[in-house]
N, C-alpha and C positions, 0 to 999 in steps of 0.2 A: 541372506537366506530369503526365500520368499515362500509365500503360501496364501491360498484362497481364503478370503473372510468377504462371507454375501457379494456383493458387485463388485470389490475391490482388489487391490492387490498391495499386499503388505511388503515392503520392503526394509528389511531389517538391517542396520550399522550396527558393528557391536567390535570391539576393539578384539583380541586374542586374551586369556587372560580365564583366572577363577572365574566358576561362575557365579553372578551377584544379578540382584534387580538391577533393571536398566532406566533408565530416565526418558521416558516414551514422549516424542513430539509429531505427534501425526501430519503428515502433508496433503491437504486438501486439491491438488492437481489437479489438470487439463491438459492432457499432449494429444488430444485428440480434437478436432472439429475447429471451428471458424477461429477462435480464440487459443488457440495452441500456440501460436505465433509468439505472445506473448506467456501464455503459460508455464508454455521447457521451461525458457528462461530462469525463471522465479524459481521454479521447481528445485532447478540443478543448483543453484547457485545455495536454495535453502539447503539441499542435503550435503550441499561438499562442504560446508561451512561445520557440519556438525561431525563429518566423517577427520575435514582435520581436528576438531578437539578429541576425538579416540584416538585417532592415530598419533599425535603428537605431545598430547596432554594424559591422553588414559579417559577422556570423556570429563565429564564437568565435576569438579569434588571427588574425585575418582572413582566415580560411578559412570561406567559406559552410557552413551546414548543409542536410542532404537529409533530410526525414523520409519513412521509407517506412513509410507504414499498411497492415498486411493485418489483412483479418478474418477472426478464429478465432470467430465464435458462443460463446466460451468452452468451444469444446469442444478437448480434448488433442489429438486425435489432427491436426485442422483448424493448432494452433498448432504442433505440431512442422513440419509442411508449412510451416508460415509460416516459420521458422526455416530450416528447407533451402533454401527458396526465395531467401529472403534474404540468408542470410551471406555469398555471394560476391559480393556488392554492396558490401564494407567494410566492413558493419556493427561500430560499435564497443560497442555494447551491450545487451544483451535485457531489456528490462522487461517479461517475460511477463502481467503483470496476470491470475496464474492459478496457483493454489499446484501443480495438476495439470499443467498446464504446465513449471511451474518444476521440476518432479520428473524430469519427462523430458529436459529441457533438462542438467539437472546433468553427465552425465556426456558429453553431445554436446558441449555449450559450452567442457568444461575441455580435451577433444580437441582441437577446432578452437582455444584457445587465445583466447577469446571471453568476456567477463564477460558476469554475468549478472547485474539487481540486481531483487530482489523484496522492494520497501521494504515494510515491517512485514505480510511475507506472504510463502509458501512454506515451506521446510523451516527449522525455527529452529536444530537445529544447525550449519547451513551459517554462525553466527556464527563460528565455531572454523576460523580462517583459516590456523591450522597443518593442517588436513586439507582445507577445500574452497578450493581459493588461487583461486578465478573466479568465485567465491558470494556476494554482497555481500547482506544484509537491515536494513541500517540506516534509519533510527534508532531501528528498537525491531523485537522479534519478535512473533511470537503468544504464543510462551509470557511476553515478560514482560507484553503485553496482557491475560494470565488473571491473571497477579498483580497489577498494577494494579488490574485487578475487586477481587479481593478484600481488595488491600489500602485502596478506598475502601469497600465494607460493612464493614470492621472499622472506620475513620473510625466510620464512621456509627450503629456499634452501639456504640462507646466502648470498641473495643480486643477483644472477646472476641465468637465467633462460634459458641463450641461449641454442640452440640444442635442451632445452625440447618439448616433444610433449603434447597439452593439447587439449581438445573435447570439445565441447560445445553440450551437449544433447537438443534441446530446443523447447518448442511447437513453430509447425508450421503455427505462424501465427502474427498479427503486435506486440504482447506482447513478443513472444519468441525471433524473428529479430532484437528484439530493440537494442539489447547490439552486436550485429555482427561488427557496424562500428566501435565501441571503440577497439574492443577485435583488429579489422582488424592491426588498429593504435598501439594499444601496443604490438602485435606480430613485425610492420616493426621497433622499438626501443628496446625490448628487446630480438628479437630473438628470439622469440620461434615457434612450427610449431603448428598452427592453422587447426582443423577440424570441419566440421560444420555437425552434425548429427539431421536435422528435425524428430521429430514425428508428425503425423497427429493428429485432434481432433478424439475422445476423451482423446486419450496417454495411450490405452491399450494393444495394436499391438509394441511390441519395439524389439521382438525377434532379426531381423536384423540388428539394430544401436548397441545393446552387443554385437552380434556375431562380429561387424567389430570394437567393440572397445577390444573385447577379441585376437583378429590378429591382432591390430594395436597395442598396448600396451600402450595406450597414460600414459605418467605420472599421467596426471591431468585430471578428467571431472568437467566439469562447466554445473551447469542442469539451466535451465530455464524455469519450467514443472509451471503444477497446476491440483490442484483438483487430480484425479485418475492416471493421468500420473504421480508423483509425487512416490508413493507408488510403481507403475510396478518399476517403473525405479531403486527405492531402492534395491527391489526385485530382478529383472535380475542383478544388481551390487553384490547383493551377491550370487546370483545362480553362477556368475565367479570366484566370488572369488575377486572382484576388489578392493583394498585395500582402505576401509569407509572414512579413514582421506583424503585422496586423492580425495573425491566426495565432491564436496562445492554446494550446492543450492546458490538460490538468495535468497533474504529474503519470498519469495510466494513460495516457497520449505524448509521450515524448518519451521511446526508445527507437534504437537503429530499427526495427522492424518495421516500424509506422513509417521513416522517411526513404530507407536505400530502395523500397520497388518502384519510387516516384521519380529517382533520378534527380537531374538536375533542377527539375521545376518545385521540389523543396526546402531549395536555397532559401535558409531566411527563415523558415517556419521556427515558431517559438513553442515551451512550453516549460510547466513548471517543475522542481524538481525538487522532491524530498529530501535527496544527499547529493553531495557535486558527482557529477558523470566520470568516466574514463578507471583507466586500470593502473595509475602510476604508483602502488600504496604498498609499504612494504608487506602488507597479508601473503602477496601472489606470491613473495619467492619462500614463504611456508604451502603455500598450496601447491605450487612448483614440486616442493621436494616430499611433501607426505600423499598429496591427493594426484595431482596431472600424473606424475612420473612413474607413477605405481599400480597405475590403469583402477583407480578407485573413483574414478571423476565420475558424475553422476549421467546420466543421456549420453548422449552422444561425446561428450566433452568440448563441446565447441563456442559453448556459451561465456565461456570466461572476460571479463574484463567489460560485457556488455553494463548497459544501466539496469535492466531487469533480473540478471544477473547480480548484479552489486545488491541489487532490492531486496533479492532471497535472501542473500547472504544476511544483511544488514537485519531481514526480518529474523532470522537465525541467533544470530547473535545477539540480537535483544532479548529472544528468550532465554540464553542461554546467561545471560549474565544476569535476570528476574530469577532465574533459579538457583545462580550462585549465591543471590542475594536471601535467599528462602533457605538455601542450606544455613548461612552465617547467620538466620534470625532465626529456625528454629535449633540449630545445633545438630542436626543428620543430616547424612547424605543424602541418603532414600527417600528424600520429600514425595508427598503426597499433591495431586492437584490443588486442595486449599491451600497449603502452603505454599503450592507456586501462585497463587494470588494474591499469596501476603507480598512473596519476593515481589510481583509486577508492581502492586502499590508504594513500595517503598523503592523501588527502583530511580536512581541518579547517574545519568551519562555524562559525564564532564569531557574536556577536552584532553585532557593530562590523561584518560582514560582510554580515550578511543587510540590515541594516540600507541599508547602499550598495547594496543591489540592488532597494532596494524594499519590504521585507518586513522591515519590524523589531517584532520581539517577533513574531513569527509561527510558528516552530518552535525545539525544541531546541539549543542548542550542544553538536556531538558531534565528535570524531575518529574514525578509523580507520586499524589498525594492521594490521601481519602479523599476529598475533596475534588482532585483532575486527573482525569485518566486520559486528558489530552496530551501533554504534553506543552511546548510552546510556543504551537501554532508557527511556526517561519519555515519561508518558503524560497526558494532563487528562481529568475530566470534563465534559461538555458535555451539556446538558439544551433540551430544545425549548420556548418557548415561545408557545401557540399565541396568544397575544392580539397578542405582537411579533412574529410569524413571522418570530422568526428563532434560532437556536442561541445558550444561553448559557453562556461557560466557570463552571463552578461551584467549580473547585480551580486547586492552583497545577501546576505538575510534580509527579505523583506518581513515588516509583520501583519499581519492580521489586525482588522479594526476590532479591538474587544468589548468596542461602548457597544458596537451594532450588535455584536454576535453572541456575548455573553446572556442579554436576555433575551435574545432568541432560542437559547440554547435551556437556560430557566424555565421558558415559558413549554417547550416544547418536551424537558424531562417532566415537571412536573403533572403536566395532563398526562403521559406516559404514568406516572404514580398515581394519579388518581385513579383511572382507569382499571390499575390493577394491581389497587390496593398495596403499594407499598410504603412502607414506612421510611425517611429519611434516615440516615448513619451520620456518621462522623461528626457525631455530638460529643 
């Protein structure tokens, strides 16, 4: 069903069946404008993930779920609207798919008493779940995405990186900044020269950040891009001639989108990856037989088996199993948004687990505690190649340096607490 609510449009899953309260997960979308490219994606893959648990399971505890899609263009000011609009619908959790979003969201969400989870994206202190208790960014931040960077170029240079020069290409804005203070921090320990090259929204204009990395010669670029910037920046890398394996995305710079407009010139480009790429998992022949074959796929249907795709899905599924966890801790079905922040906090993905749902060897085995709402920081690299067109993992689990990061992460919740007066937890 659908129906107008303020700028949005509400798109409702509800299995056939009595009618009961639904288990409301709103979807903060963009199938519109520079960033669409990557947004379907995410989109379709979050709603067909919850459209097979009605159809096949009866929805989570056997209470249907309702996803409500509004579209924010990626822009804040469009996503908080989408957020007011929607919270008094149930809404049991915000995946803003927007680090600018999520910023704004912070202090509305913890009000209304509302998680919010911005999987390896948004503000990275918000790991420190003694100060942000509604702020969920598991299974890995941005900042340990910058040390994974760099801790696969030291791999690759055999351990020592001083002298080198490396560039950070990155959008110009709180998603792109995010990784700046880590990078800052492991330039003054390992020695290397740090350059920081912003592009503006939308990341179509890059002519001058190549030309000054074609003169500067950095060894290494480090992209931080999305949506359209993504692709340019591939593009102008190989208009130079910059050598691909040398170019590492962050995990929101490394799907098919960013590489097949560029052809063969991005052979070789690398990036990082939350969960292994490709579609070989038994999930698909249940989405096969409840969601593709039944014309309930979400968009177009053509997003299947992508990385962004997989990402929805995975972002899906994590809430959905925080809330299976919320039902089993407070004893109903019908939970309430606190309660689904009780399920995220107490939330354990094992392997033996992902495994039963389809997805084995697909992501990390992570907890979270009062304590971390990160997860466990690891990250692979995955490189394109354009003869197989398709993504290859090249490493195992990398980890994040936690000596560097943790009190980065300290220093920068707790002035967050001071600021605005909050109190520590999980005493």
């Amino acid at each position: 069903m659908k129906l107008k609510l303020a700028t949005c449009v509400l798109a409702g899953v509800m299995a056939a069946g009595p009618v009961m309260a639904d288990l409301v997960f709103p979807s903060l979308s963009y199938r519109t404008g520079p960033y669409a490219a990557n947004g379907i994606p995410f989109a379709d893959g979050f709603a067909d993930y919850f459209t097979l648990l009605n159809e096949r399971d009866g929805g989570i505890g056997g209470v249907p779920v309702r996803v409500l899609e509004c579209e924010t263009g990626y822009n804040t000011e469009k996503g908080v609207e989408c957020y007011e609009s929607t919270k008094g619908e149930g809404s049991l959790v915000y995946q803003p798919l927007s680090t600018g979003i999520t910023y704004q969201l912070i202090p509305k969400a913890t009000a209304d008493n509302i998680p919010v989870h911005s999987m390896g994206y948004g503000r990275t202190s918000a790991k420190n779940g003694k100060v942000f208790s509604h702020v969920f960014n598991y299974p890995a931040t941005y900042w340990d995405g910058a040390s994974i960077a760099i801790n696969h170029i030291m791999d690759v240079e055999g351990g020592d990186i001083s002298g080198k020069k490396i560039a950070l290409v990155y959008h110009n804005s709180a998603y792109g900044k995010e990784p700046i203070r880590t990078l800052e921090e492991l330039a003054s320990i390992h020695g290397y020269e740090l350059s920081l090259l912003p592009v503006d929204h939308p990341g179509q204009e890059q002519k001058s950040q190549w030309l000054q990395i074609r003169r500067e010669k950095p060894d290494y670029v480090l992209m931080w891009g999305w949506g359209v910037m993504n692709q340019v920046a591939i593009q102008e890398a190989a208009n130079i001639r910059f050598p691909m394996e040398n170019f590492i995305g962050i995990w929101w710079s490394g799907s098919e989108n960013d590489v097949l407009p560029v052809g063969d010139g991005a052979d070789g480009y690398k990036a990082l990856a939350l969960a292994n790429p490709g579609g070989d998992y038994p999930i698909y022949a249940d989405m096969e037989q409840y969601v593709y074959s039944t014309g309930k796929a979400a968009g177009a249907g053509d997003q299947a088996k992508t990385v962004l795709y997989n990402r929805g899905m995975y972002a899906a599924l994590l809430a959905a199993e925080a809330a299976a966890k919320a039902q089993e801790i407070h004893g109903v079905a019908d939970i309430t948004p606190a309660m689904m922040r009780d399920g995220m906090e107490a939330l354990e993905i094992t392997e033996a687990r992902m495994a039963e749902l389809g997805l084995p060897d697909f992501g990390p085995a992570f907890s979270v505690t009062c304590e971390n709402h990160g997860g466990a920081g690891l990250g692979k690299v995955q490189q394109w190649d354009v003869a197989a067109g398709e993504w290859k993992v090249i490493t195992d689990w990398i980890e994040s340096d936690k000596a560097v990061i943790e009190p980065l992460i300290m220093e920068d919740s707790m002035a967050f607490a001071a600021e605005n007066n909050i109190q520590e937890r999980c005493n």
